[in-house]
Every structure is written in C-alpha cells, then in structure tokens.
gemmi code that builds the backbone of each chain (N, CA, C; Angstrom):
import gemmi

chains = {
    "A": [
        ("UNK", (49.354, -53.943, -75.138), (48.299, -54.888, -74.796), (48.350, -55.198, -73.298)),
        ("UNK", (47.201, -55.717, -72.803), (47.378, -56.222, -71.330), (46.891, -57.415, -71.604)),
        ("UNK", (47.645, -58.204, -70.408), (47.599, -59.826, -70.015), (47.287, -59.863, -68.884)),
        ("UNK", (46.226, -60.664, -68.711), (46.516, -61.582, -67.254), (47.371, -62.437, -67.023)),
        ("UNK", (48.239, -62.389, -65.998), (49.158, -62.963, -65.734), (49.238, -64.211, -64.606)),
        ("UNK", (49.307, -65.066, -64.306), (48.765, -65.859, -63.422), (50.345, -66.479, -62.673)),
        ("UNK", (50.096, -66.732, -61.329), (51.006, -67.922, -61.002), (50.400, -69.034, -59.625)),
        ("UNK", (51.358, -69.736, -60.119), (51.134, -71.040, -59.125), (51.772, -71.648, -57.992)),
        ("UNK", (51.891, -72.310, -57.011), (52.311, -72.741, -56.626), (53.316, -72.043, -55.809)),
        ("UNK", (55.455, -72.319, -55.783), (55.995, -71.570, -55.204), (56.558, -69.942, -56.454)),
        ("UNK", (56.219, -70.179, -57.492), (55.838, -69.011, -57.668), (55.168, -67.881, -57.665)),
        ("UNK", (54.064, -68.590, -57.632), (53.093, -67.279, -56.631), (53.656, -66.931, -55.173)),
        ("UNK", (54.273, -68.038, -54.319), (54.450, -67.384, -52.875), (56.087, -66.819, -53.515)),
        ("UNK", (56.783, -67.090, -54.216), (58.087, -65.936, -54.335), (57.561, -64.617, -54.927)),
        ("UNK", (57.045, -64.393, -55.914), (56.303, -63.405, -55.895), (55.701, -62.264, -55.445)),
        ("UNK", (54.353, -63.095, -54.710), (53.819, -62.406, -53.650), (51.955, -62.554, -54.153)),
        ("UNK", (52.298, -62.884, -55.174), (50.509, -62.484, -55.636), (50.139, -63.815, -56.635)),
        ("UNK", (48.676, -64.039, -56.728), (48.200, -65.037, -57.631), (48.243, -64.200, -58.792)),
        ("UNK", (47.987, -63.192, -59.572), (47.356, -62.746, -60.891), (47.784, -61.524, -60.400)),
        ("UNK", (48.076, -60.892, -62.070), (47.761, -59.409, -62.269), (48.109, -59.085, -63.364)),
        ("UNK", (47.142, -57.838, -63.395), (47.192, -57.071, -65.244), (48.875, -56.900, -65.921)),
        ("UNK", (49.093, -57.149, -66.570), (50.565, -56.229, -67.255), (50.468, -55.966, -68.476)),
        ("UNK", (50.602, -54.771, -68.713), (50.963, -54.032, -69.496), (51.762, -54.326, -70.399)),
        ("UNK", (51.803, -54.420, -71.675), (53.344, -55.032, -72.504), (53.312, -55.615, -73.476)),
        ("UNK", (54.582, -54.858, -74.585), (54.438, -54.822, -75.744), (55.382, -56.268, -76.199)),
        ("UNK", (55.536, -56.967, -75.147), (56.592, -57.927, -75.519), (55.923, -58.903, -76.281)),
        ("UNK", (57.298, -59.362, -77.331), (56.352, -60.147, -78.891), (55.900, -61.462, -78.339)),
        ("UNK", (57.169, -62.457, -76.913), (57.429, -63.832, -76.958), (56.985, -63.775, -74.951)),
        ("UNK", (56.990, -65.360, -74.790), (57.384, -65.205, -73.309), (58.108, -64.892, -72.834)),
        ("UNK", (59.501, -65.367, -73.608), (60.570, -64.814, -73.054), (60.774, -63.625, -72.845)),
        ("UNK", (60.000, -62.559, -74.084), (60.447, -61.115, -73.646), (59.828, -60.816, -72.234)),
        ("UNK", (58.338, -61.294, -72.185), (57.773, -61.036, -70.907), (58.242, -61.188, -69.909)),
        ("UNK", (58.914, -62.268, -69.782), (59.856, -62.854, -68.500), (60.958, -61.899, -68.040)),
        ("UNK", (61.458, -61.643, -69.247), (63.050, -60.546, -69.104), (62.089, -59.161, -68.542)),
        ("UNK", (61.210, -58.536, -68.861), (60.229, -57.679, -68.742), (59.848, -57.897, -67.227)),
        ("UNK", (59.586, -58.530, -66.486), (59.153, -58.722, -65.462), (60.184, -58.961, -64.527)),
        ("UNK", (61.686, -59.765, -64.947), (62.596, -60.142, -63.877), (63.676, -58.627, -63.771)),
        ("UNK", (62.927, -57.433, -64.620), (63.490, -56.664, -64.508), (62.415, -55.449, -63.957)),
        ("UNK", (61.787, -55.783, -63.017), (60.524, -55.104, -62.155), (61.495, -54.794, -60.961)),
        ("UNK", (61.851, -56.215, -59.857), (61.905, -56.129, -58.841), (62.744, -57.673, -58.891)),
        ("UNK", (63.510, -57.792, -57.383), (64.168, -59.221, -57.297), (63.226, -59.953, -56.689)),
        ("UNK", (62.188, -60.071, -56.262), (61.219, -61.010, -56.340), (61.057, -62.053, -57.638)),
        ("UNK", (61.183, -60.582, -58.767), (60.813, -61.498, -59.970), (61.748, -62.491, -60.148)),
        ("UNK", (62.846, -61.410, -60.301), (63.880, -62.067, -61.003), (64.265, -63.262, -59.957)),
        ("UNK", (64.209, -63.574, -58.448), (63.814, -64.514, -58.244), (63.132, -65.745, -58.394)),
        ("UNK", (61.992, -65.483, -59.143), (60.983, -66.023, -59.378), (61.329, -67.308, -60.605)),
        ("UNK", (61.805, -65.864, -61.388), (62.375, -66.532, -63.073), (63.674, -66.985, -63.385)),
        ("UNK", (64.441, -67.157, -62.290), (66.135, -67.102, -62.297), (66.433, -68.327, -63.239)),
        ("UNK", (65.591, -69.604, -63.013), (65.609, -70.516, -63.904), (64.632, -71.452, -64.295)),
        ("UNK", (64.912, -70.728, -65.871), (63.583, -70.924, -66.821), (63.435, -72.888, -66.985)),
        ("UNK", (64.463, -73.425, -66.610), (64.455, -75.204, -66.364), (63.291, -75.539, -65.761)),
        ("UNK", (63.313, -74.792, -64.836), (62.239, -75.087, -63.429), (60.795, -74.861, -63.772)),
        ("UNK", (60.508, -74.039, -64.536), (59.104, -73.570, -64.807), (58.442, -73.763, -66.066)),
        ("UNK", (57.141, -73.672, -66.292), (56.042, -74.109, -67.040), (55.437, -73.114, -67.351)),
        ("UNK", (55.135, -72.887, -69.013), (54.113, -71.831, -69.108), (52.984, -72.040, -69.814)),
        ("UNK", (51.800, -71.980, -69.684), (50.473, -72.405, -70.213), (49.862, -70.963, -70.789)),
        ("UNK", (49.480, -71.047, -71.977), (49.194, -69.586, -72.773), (47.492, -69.771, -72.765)),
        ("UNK", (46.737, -69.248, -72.231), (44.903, -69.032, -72.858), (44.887, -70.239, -72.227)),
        ("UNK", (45.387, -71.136, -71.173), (44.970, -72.398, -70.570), (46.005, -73.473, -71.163)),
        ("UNK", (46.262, -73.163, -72.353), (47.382, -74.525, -73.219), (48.610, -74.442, -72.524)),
        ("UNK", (49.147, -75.207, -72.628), (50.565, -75.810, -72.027), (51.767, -75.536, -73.483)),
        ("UNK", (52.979, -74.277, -73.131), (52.989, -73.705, -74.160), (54.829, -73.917, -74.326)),
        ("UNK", (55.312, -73.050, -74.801), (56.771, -73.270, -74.815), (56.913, -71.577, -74.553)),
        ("UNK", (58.379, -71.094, -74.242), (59.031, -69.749, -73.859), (59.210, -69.186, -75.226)),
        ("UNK", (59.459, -69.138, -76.047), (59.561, -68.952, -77.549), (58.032, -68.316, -78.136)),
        ("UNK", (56.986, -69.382, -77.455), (56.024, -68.891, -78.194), (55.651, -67.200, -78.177)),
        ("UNK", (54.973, -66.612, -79.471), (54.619, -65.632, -79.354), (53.170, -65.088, -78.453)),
        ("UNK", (53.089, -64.143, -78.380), (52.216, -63.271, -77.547), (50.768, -62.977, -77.850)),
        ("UNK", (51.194, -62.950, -79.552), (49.894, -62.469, -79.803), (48.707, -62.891, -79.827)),
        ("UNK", (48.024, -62.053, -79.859), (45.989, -62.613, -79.195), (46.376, -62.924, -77.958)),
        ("UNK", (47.502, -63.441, -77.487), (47.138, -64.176, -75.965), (46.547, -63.032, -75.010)),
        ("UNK", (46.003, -63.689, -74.295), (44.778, -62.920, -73.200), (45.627, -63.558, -71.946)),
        ("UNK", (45.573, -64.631, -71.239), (46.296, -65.135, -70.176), (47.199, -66.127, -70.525)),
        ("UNK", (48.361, -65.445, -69.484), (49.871, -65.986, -69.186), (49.747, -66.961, -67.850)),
        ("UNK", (49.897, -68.151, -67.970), (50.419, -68.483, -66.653), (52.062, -69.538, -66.230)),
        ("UNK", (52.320, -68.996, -65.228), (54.058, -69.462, -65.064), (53.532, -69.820, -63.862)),
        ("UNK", (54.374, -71.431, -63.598), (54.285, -72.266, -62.672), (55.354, -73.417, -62.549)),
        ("UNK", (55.679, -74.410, -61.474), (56.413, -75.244, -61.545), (55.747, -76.542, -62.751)),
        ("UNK", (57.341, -77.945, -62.706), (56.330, -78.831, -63.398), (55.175, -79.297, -62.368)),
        ("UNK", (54.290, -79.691, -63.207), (52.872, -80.910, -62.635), (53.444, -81.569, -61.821)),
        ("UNK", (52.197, -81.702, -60.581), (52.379, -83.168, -59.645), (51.263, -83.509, -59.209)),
        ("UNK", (50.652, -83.794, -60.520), (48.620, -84.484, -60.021), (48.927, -85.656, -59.765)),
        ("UNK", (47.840, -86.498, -59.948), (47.699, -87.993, -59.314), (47.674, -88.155, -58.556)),
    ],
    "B": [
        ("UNK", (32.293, -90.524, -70.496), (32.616, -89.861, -69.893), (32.775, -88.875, -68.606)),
        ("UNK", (33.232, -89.052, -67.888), (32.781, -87.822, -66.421), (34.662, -87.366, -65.882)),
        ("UNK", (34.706, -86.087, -65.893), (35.697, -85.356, -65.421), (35.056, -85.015, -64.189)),
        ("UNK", (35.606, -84.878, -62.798), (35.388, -83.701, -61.808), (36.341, -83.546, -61.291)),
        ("UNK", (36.147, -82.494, -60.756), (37.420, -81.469, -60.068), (36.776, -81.110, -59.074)),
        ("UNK", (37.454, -81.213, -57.838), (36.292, -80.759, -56.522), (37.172, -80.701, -55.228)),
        ("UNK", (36.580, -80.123, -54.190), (37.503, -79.819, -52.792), (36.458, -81.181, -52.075)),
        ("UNK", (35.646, -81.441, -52.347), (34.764, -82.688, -51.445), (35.220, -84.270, -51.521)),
        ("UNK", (35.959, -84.833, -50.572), (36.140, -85.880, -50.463), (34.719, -86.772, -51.344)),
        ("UNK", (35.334, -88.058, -51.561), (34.337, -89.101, -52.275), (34.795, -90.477, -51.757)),
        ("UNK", (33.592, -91.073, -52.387), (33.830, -92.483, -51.607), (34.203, -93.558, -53.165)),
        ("UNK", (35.369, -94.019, -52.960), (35.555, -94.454, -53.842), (35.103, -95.521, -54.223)),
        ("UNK", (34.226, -96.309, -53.336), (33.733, -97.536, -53.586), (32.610, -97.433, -54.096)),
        ("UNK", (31.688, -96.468, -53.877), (30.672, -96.016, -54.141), (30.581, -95.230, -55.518)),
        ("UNK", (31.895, -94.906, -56.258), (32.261, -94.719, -57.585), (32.558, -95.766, -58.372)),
        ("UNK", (33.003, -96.466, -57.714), (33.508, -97.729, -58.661), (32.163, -98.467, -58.980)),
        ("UNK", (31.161, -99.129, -57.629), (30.388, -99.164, -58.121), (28.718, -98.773, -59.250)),
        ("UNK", (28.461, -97.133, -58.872), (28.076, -96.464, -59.798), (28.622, -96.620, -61.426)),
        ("UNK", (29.781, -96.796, -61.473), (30.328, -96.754, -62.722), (30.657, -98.193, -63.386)),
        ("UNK", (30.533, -99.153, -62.916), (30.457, -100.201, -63.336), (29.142, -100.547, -63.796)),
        ("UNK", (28.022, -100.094, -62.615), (26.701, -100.584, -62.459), (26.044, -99.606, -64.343)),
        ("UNK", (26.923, -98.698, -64.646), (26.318, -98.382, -65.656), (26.828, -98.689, -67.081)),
        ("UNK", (27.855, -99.509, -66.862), (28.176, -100.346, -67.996), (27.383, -101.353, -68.560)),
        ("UNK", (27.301, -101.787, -70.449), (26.547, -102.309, -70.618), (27.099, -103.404, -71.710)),
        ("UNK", (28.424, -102.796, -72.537), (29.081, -103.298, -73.472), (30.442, -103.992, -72.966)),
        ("UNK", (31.099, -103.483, -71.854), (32.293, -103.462, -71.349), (32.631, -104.887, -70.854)),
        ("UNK", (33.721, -105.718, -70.696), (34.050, -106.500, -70.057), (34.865, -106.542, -68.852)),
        ("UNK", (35.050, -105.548, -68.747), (36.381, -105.191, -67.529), (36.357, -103.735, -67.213)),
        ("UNK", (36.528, -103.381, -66.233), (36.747, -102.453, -65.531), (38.001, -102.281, -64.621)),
        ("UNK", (38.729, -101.004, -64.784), (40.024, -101.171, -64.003), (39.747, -99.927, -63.336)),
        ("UNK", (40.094, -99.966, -61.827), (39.728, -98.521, -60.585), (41.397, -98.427, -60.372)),
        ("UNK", (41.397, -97.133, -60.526), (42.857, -96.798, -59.618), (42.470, -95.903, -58.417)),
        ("UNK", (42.663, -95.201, -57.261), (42.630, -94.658, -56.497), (44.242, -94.387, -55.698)),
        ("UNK", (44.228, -92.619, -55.628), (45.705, -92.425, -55.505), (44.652, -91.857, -53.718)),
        ("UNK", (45.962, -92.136, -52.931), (45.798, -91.733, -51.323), (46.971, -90.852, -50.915)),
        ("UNK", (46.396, -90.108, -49.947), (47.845, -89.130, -49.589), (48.889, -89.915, -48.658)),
        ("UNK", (49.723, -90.228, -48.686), (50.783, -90.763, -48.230), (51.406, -90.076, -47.110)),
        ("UNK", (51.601, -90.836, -46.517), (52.154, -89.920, -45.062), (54.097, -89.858, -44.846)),
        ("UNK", (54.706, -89.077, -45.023), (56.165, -88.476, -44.858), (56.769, -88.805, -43.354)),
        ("UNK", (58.503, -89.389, -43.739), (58.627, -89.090, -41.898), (58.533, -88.066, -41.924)),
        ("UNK", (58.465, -87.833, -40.105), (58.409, -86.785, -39.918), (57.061, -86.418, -39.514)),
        ("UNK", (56.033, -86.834, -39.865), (54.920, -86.886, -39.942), (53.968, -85.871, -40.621)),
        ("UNK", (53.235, -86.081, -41.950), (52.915, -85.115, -42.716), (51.669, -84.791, -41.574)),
        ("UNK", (51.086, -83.332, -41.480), (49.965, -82.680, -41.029), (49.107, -82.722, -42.023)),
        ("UNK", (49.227, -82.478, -43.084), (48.367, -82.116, -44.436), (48.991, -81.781, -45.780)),
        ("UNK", (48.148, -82.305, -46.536), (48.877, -82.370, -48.154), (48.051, -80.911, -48.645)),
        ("UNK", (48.508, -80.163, -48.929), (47.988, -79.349, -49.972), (47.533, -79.239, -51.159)),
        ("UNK", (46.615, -79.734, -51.814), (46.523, -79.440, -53.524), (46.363, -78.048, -53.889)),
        ("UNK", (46.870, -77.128, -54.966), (46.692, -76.313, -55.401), (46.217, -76.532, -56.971)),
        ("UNK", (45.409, -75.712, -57.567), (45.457, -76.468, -58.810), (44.801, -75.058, -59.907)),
        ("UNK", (44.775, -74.701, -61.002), (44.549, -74.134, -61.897), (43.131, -74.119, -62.558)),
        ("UNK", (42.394, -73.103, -61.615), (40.820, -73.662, -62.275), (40.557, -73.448, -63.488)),
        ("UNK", (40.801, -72.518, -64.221), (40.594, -72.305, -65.744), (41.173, -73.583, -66.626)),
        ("UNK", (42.350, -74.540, -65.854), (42.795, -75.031, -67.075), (42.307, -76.442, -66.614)),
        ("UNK", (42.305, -76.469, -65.321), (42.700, -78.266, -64.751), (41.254, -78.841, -65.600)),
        ("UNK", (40.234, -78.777, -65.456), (39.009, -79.665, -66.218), (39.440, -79.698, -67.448)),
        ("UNK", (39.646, -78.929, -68.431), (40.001, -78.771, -69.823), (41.163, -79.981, -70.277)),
        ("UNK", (42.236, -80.004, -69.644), (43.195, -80.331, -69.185), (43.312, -81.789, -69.373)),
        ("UNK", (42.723, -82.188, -67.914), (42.112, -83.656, -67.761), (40.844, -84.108, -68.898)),
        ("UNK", (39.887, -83.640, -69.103), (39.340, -84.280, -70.450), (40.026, -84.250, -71.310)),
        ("UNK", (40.572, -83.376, -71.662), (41.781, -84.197, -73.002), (42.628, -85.462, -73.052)),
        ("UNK", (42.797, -85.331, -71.956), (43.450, -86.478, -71.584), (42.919, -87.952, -71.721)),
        ("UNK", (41.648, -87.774, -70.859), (40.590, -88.597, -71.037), (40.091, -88.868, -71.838)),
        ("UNK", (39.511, -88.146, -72.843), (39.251, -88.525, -74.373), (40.532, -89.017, -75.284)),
        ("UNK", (41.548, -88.467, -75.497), (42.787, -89.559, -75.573), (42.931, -90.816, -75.527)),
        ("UNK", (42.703, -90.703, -74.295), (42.461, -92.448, -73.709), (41.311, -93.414, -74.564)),
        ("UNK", (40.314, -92.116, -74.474), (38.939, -93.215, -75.133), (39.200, -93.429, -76.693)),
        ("UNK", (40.068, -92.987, -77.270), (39.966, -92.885, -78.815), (41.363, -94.227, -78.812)),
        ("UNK", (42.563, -94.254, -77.953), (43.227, -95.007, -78.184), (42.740, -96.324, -77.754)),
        ("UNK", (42.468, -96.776, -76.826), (41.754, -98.090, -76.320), (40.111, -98.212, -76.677)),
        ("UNK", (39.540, -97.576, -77.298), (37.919, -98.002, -77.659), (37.243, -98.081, -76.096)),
        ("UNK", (37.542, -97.455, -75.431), (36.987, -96.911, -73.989), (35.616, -97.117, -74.124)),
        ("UNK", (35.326, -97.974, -73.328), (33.412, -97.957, -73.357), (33.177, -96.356, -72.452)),
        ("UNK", (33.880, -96.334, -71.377), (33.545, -95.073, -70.718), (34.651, -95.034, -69.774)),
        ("UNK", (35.060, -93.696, -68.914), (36.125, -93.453, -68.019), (35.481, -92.394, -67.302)),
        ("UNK", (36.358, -92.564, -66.211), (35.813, -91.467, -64.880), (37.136, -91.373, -64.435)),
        ("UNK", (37.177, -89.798, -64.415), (38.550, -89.325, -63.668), (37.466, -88.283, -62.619)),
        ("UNK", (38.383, -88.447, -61.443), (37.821, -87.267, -60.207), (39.161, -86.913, -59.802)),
        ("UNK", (39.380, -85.912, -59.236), (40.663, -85.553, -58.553), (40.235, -84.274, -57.580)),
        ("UNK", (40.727, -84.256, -56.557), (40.257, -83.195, -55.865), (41.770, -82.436, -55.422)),
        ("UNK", (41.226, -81.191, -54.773), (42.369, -79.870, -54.974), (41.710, -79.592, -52.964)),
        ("UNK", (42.837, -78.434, -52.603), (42.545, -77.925, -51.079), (43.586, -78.849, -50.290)),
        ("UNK", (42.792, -78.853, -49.029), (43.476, -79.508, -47.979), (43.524, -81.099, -47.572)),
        ("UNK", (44.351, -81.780, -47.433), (43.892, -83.263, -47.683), (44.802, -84.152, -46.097)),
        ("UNK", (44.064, -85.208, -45.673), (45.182, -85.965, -44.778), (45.593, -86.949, -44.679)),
        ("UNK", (46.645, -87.410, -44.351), (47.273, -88.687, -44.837), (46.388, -89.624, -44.879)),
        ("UNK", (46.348, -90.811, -46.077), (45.307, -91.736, -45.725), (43.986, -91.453, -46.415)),
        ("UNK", (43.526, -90.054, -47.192), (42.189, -89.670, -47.717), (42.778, -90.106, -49.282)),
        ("UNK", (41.755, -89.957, -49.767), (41.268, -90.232, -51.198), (42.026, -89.179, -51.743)),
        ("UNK", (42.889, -89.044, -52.863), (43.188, -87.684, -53.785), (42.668, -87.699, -55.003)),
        ("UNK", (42.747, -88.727, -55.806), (41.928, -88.830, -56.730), (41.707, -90.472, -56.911)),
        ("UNK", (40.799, -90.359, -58.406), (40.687, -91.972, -58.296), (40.554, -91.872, -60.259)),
        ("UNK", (41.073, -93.031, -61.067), (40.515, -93.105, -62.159), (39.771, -94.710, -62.255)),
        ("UNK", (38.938, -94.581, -63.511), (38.337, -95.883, -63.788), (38.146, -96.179, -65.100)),
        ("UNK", (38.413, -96.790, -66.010), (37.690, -97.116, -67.217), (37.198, -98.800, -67.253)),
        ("UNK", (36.642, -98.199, -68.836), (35.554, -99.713, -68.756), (36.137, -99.506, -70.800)),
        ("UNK", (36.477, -101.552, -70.947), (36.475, -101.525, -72.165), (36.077, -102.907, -72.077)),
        ("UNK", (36.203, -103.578, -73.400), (35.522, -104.495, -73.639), (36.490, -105.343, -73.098)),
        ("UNK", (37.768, -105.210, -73.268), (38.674, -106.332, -72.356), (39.432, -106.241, -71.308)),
        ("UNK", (40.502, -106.461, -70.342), (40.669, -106.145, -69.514), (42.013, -105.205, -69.961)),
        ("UNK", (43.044, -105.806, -70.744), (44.146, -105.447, -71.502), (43.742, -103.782, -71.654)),
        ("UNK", (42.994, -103.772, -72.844), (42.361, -102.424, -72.740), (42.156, -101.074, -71.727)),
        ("UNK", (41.713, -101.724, -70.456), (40.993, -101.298, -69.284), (42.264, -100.768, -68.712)),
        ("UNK", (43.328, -102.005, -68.303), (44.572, -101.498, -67.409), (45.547, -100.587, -68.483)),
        ("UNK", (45.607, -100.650, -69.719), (46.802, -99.970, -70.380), (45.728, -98.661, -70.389)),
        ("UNK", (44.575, -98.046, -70.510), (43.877, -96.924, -70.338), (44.182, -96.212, -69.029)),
        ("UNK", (43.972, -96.632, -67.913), (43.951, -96.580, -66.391), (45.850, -95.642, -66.559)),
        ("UNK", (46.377, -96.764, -67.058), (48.222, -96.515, -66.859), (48.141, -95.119, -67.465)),
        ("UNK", (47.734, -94.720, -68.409), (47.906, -93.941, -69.373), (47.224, -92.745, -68.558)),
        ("UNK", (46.364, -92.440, -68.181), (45.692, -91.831, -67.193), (46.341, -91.256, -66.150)),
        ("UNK", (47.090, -92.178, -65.822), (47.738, -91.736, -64.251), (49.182, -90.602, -65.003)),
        ("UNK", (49.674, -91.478, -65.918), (50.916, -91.098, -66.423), (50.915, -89.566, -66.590)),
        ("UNK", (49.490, -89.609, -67.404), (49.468, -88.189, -67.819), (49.261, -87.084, -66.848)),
        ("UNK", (48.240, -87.448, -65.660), (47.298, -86.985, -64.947), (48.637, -86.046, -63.874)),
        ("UNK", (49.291, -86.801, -64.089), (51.058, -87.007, -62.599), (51.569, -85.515, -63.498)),
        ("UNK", (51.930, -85.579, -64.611), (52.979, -84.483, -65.248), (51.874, -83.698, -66.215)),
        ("UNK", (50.752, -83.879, -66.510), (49.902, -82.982, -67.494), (48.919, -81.966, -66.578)),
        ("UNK", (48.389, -82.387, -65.993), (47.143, -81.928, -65.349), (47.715, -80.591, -64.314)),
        ("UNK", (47.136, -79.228, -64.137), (47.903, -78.510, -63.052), (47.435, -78.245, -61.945)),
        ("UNK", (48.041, -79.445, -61.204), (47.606, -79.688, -59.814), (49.677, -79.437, -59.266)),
        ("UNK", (49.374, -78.765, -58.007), (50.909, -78.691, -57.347), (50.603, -79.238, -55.858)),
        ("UNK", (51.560, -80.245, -55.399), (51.196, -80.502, -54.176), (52.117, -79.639, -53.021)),
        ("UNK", (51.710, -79.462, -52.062), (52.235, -78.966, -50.637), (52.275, -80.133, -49.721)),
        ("UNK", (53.693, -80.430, -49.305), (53.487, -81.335, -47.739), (53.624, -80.655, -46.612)),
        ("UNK", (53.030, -80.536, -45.647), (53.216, -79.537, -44.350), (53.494, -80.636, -43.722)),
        ("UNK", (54.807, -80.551, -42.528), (54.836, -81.488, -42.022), (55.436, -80.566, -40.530)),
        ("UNK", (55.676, -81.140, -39.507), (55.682, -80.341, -38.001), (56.907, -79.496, -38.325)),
        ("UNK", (57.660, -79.905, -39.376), (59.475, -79.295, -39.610), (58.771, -78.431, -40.654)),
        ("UNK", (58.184, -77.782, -41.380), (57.800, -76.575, -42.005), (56.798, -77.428, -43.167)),
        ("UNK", (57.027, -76.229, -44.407), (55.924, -76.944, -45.665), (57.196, -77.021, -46.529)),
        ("UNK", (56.509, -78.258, -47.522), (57.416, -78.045, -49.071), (56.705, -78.268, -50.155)),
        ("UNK", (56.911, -77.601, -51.277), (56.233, -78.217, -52.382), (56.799, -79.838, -52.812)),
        ("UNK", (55.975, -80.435, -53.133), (56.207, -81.460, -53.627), (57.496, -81.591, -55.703)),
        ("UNK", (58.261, -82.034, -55.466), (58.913, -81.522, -56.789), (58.808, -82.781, -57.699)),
        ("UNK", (58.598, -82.271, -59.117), (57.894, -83.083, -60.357), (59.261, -84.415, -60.279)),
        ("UNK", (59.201, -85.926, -61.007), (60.355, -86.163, -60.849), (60.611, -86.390, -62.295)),
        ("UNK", (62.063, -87.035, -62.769), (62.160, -87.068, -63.975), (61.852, -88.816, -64.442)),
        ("UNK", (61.581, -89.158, -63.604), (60.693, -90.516, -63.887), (59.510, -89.873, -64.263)),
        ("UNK", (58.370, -89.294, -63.548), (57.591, -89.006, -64.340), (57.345, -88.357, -65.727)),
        ("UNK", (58.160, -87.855, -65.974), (57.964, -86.891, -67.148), (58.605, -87.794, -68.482)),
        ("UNK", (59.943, -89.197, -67.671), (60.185, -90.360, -68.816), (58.812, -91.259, -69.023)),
        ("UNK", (58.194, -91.518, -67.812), (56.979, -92.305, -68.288), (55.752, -92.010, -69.360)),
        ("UNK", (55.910, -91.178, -69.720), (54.989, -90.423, -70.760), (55.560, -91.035, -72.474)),
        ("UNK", (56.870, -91.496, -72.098), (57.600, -91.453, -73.269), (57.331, -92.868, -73.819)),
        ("UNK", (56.529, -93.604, -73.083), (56.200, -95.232, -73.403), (55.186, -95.195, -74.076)),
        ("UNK", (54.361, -94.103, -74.049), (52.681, -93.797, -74.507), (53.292, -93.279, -76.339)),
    ],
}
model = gemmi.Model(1)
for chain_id, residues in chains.items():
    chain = gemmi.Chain(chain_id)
    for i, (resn, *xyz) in enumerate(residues, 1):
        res = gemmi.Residue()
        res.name, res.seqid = resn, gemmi.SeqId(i, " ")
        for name, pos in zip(("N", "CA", "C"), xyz):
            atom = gemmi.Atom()
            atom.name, atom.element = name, gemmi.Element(name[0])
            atom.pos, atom.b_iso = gemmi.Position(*pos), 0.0
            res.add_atom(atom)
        chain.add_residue(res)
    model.add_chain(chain)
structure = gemmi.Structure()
structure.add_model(model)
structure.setup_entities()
C-alpha cells in the first residue's frame, strides 16, 4: 500500500521534507517507524524517541500501536503548542 | 458556531463585539485573546506552523464539546498560523451562555484544549538563533480537570 506521510514542525526540518509517498506493507505505526528509521540517520534521528512525538492517522490523533489499515495519511510531529 | 484558521491578523475588539452584538438568549459573554509574548533576548518573530488538513477539524471538535457541555448559546474560536510579532493577536476565543459561570468554565476549556489538542507548533526566532517552542507537562495535566 502507499501512504502519505506527513511531518511537522522539527521533524520535518530533521528530516528534510514536509510529505511523501511510502511504500509499505507495515501492519502498525510502529512497524512504519522501524521501516523508516531504517532508511537513513536522518530518520532514525527523527524517531530516536517515540516520548517526544505524536501521531495523527487520516487527520485523528492516534496511538503507535494503532494499525495501518485503510489508513491513507500518516502524520508524525512534536506535542501541540496552540493557544 | 464559527471556527477560523487564517494567516490575517484580526481585530479583536471588533470580534468581540460582532459576536456579542449577535447574541440573543445569552447572559454573559467571556473573550479570551492569546498575544505573542516577547523572550529575553528579544524575540524577532513567533512562527506558527500548523496542519491544514487537521487543524479546523480539530478545533471544531473541540468547540462543539464545549457547546454540548455548558449549553453554549454560541462560541468563536479564530487562531491564526505564519509569521507573527511580539505584541500581535495569536488567537482569541469567546463564548456566550446564559450565565457567566458557564461562559468562563467554556472559554477555560477551550484554551486547555486548544494549547495541547489543536496542531499548531510554535517557532521563537530570536537574534541568538530559532527554537521550537516545547509542549509543557502542565499543559497536558490541565486537560485532566475537564
């Protein structure tokens, strides 16, 4: 399946990019995460600790556990600081 | 109801009154308005970054929340995203209920959520480099009173 993948904040600038397609058969976030921090050390930069970050599945505000399926967009970001 | 999300400064007085002026049942009205705060050091500019697919979605939930727990005659959340300078408007909330009790525990509830729910990330640029702004764990206990 492919996902859009999204990030925010100082994960997008460790990174390098806002969005992109990925490829991947992974069931959970977590697999995705392990899947990705095993690309490049950017990632694994990125993801070194899962404490720090937030993941919102199709727009919802989600947990690392959750599964994959149907999901269309991933996004990983720090916590909130509106107001 | 009214959500917006926007890069255009607003005048908050000129919201408060619009939104009062269209109340008809309400007894009270409570305005919050958050301002960018200036850092030593001296901040240059606040950054908002924020999540367009989710942030409106996001914040009306929130907002309707509010209206179902307090009997909300009506609420207005605005919040704006981009470049901002010390001293400007960042966002503002308002509700209207029939009492005042109502009005301020809605408003609280609003902010609470708005701070740790909503995905807005701030940037401070200040003459010594940029930083993101980091979530605190007060905010994320204040949720726990609701």
């Amino acid at each position: 399946m492919t996902i859009d993948v999204l990030y925010f904040a100082w994960v997008r600038e460790r990174i390098g990019l806002p969005r992109e397609k990925v490829v991947t058969q992974a069931a959970t976030v977590a697999a995705l995460v392990d899947e990705l921090r095993g690309r490049e050390e950017r990632y694994a930069a990125a993801f070194a600790d899962l404490s720090a970050l937030r993941v919102a599945l199709d727009q919802e505000l989600s947990e690392f556990d959750a599964p994959l399926d149907g999901v269309r967009e991933v996004a990983f970001f720090p916590p909130m600081t509106g107001g | 109801m009214s959500v917006r999300v926007q890069a255009e400064p607003f005048d908050a007085g000129a919201e408060t009154a619009g939104f009062t002026a269209a109340q008809h049942d309400a007894g009270a009205v409570v305005t919050f308005t958050g301002i960018v705060r200036d850092v030593e050091g001296g901040l240059l500019r606040m950054e908002i970054e924020h999540y367009p697919g989710m942030t409106q979605s996001a914040i009306a939930r929130i907002a309707e929340e509010a209206v179902s727990r307090w009997s909300l005659a009506d609420v207005l959340v605005i919040h704006r995203f981009g470049a901002l300078t010390p001293g400007e408007p960042i966002m503002m909330v308002a509700t209207a209920a029939r009492h005042r009790a109502e009005a301020f525990a809605a408003a609280e509830f609003l902010m609470d959520y708005l701070k740790s729910r909503a995905p807005f990330w701030k940037k401070e640029i200040t003459r010594e480099g940029a930083a993101w702004v980091e979530a605190r764990d007060a905010d994320e206990d204040a949720l726990r009173r609701w």
